[in-house]
C-alpha positions as CSV (number, residue, x, y, z in Angstrom):
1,X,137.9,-76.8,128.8
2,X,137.2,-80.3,129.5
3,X,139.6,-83.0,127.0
4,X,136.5,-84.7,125.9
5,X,135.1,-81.2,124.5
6,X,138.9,-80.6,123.2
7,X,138.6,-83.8,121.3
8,X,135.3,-83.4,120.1
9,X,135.5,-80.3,117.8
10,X,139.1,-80.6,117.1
11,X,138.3,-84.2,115.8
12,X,135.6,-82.8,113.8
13,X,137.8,-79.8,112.4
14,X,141.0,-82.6,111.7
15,X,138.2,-85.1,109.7
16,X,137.3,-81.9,107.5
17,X,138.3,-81.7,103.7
18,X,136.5,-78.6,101.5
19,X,136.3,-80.6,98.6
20,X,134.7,-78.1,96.6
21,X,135.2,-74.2,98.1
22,X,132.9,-71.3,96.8
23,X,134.4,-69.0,93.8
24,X,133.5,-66.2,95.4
25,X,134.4,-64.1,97.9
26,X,132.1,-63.3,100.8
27,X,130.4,-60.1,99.8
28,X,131.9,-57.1,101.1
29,X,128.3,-54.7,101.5
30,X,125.6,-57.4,101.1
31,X,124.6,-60.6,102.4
32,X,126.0,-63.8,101.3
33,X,124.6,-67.9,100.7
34,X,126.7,-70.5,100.4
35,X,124.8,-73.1,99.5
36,X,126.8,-75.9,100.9
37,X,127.0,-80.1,100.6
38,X,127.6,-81.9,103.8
39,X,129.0,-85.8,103.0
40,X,130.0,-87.9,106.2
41,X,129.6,-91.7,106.7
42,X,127.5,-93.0,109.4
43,X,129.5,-93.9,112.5
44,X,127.2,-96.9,113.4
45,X,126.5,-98.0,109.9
46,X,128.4,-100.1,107.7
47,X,128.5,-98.8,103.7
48,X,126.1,-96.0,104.4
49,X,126.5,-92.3,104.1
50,X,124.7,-89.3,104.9
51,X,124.4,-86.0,102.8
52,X,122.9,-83.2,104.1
53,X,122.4,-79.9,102.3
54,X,121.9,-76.2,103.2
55,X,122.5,-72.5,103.7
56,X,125.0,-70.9,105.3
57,X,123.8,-67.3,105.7
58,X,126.7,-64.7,106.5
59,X,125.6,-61.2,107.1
60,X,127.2,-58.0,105.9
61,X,130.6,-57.7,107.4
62,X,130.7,-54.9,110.3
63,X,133.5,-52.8,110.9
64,X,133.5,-52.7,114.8
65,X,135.1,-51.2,117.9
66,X,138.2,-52.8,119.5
67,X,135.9,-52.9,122.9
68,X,133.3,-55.2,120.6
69,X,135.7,-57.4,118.8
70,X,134.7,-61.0,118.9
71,X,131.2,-60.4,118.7
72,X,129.7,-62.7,116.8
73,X,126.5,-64.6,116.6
74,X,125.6,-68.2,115.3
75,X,121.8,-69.3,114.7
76,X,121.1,-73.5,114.6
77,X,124.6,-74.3,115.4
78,X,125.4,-76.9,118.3
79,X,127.2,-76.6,121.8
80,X,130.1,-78.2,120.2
81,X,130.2,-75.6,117.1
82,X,130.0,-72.5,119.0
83,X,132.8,-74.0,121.4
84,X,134.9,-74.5,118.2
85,X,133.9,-71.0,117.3
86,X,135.2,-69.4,120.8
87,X,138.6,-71.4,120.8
88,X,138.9,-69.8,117.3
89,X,138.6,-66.3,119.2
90,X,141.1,-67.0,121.3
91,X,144.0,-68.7,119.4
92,X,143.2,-66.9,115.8
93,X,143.6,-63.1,116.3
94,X,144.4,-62.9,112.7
95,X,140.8,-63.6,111.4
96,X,140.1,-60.0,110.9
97,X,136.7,-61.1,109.6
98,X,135.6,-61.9,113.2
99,X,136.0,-58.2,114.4
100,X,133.9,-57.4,111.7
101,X,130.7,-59.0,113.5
102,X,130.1,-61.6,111.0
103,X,126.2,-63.4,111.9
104,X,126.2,-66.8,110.5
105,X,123.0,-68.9,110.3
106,X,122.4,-71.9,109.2
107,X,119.0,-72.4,107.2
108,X,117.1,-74.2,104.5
109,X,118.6,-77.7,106.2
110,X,117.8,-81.3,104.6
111,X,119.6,-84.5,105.0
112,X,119.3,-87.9,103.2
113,X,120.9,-91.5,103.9
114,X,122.2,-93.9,101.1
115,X,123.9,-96.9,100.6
116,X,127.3,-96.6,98.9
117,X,130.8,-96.6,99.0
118,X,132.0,-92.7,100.6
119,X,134.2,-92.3,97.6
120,X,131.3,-92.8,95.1
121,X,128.8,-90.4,97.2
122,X,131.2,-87.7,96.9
123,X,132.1,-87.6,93.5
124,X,128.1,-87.2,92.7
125,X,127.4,-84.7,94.8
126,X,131.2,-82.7,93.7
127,X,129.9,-83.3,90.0
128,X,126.0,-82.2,90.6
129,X,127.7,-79.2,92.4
130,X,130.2,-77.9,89.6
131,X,127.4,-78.3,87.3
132,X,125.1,-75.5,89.2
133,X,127.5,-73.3,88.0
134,X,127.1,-71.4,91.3
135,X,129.7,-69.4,92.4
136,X,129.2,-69.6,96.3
137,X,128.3,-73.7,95.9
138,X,130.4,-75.8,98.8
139,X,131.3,-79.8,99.3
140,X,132.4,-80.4,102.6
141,X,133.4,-84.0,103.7
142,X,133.4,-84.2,107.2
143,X,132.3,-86.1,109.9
144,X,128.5,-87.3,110.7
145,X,128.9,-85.5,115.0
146,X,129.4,-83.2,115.9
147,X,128.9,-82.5,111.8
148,X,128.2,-78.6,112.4
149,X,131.6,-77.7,113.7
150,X,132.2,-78.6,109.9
151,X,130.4,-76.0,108.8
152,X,132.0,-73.5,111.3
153,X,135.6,-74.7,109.4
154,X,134.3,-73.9,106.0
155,X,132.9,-70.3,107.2
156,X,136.3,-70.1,108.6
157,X,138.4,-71.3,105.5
158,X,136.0,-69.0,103.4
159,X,136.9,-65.8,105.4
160,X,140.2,-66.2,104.9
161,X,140.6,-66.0,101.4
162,X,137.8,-63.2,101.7
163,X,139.9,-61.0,104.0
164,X,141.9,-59.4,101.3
165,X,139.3,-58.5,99.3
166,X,137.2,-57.3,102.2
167,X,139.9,-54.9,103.4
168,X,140.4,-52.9,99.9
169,X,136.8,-52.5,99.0
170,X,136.4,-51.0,102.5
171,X,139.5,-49.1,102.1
172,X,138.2,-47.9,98.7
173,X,135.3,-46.2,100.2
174,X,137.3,-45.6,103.1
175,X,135.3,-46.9,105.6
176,X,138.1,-47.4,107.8
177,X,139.5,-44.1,108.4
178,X,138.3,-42.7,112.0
179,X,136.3,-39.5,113.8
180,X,137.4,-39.7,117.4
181,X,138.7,-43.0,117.3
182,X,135.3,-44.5,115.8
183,X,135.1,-45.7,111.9
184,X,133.4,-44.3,109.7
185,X,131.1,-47.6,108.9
186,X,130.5,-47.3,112.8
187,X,129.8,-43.6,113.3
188,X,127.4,-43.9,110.1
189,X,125.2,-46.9,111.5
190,X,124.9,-44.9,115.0
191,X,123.8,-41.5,113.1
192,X,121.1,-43.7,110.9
193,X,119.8,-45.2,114.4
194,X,119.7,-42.4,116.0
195,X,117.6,-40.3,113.4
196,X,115.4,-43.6,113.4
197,X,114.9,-43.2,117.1
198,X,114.2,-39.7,117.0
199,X,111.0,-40.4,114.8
200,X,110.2,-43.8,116.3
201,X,110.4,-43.9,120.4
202,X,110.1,-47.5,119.9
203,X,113.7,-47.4,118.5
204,X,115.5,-45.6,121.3
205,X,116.0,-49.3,123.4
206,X,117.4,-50.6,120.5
207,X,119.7,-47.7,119.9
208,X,121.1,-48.3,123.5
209,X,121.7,-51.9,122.5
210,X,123.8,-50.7,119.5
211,X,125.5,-48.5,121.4
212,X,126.8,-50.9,124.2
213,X,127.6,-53.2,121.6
214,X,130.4,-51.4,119.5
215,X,131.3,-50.0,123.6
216,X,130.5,-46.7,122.6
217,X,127.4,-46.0,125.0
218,X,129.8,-44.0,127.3
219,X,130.6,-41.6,124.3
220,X,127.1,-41.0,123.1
221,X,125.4,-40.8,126.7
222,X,124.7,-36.9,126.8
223,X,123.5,-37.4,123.0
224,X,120.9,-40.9,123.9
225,X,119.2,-39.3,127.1
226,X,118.8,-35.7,125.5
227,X,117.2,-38.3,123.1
228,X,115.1,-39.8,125.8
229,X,114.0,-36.5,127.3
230,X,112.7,-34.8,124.1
């Protein structure tokens, strides 16, 4: 990886500060919004500061095959975020939350320019935040480019803490126990797609797709062109 791309991203990640971090974990069987607060001030401009303001959009967590791990997809994100994203993939093994096959999108954008000090910006938007009341609200000062990678840090300091959690209300419904070496959550979502496909022909492609994505076609093959054939 070039040094300039190094320095990019990594000075984006350094110059990021969660001021304000969601009270909630990520949502173990649904989907979950952070609606976040982006503060930076403008490189080229003296005493100005820009706030943008969004959604962060993270999907139900997946339990996935080993073959599949690291399979993640990012919508509206930047060369430089999903670069941050795959040096995460190759020097954090512990972000269990990544083999899960987290999507994150970023939606519902807006952005706005004022004149002020950074320090007085902040502490309006922290204090018009806390006062949502809104348990997945986020403040993230960071830097104006490549901004998103920002955004990428605060998924990533959010699935940490949401780990734990994660885990045992899996493990409670015991999603994790296997069948052949494939978990439960897995097996279920390929049985469900297959009876779709069975009533829908239109369905059978994407069955395939789902298949080569948890690395499982191989195991199912008899099963999917019996499919085709009928």
């Amino acid at each position: 990886m070039p040094a300039h791309t190094q320095f990019d991203f990594h000075y984006a990640v350094q110059n990021t500060e969660i001021l304000l971090a969601p009270k909630r974990h990520i949502e173990t069987f649904g989907n979950t919004i952070v609606n976040y607060s982006h503060v930076a001030e403008l490189m080229d401009g003296v005493g100005q500061v820009r706030i943008r303001e969004g959604r962060l959009q993270a999907m139900r967590p997946q339990i996935i095959t080993p073959s599949a791990y690291a399979h993640l997809n990012l919508e509206g994100f930047g060369a430089e975020a999903e670069k941050y994203l795959s040096w995460l993939k190759e020097h954090e093994d512990d972000i269990r939350i990544l083999q899960y096959g987290y999507s994150l999108k970023q939606e519902a954008f807006s952005e706005e320019v004022v004149t002020d000090s950074l320090e007085n910006v902040l502490a309006r938007v922290k204090k018009a935040a806390e006062e949502k009341n809104d348990p997945f609200s986020a403040v993230v000062k960071g830097v104006d480019s490549p901004w998103d990678v920002c955004l990428v840090r605060l998924f990533w300091v959010i699935t940490r803490v949401s780990i734990a959690d994660n885990v045992r209300e899996m493990n409670e419904r015991h999603l994790f126990e296997t069948e052949a070496g494939i978990p439960h959550d897995v097996r279920e979502e390929i049985e469900k797609a297959f009876a779709a496909a069975a009533h829908d022909p239109s369905l059978v492609k994407p069955l395939g797709a789902l298949l080569q994505k948890h690395g499982l076609f191989d195991h199912y093959q008899d099963r999917f062109f019996a499919l085709i054939r009928h």
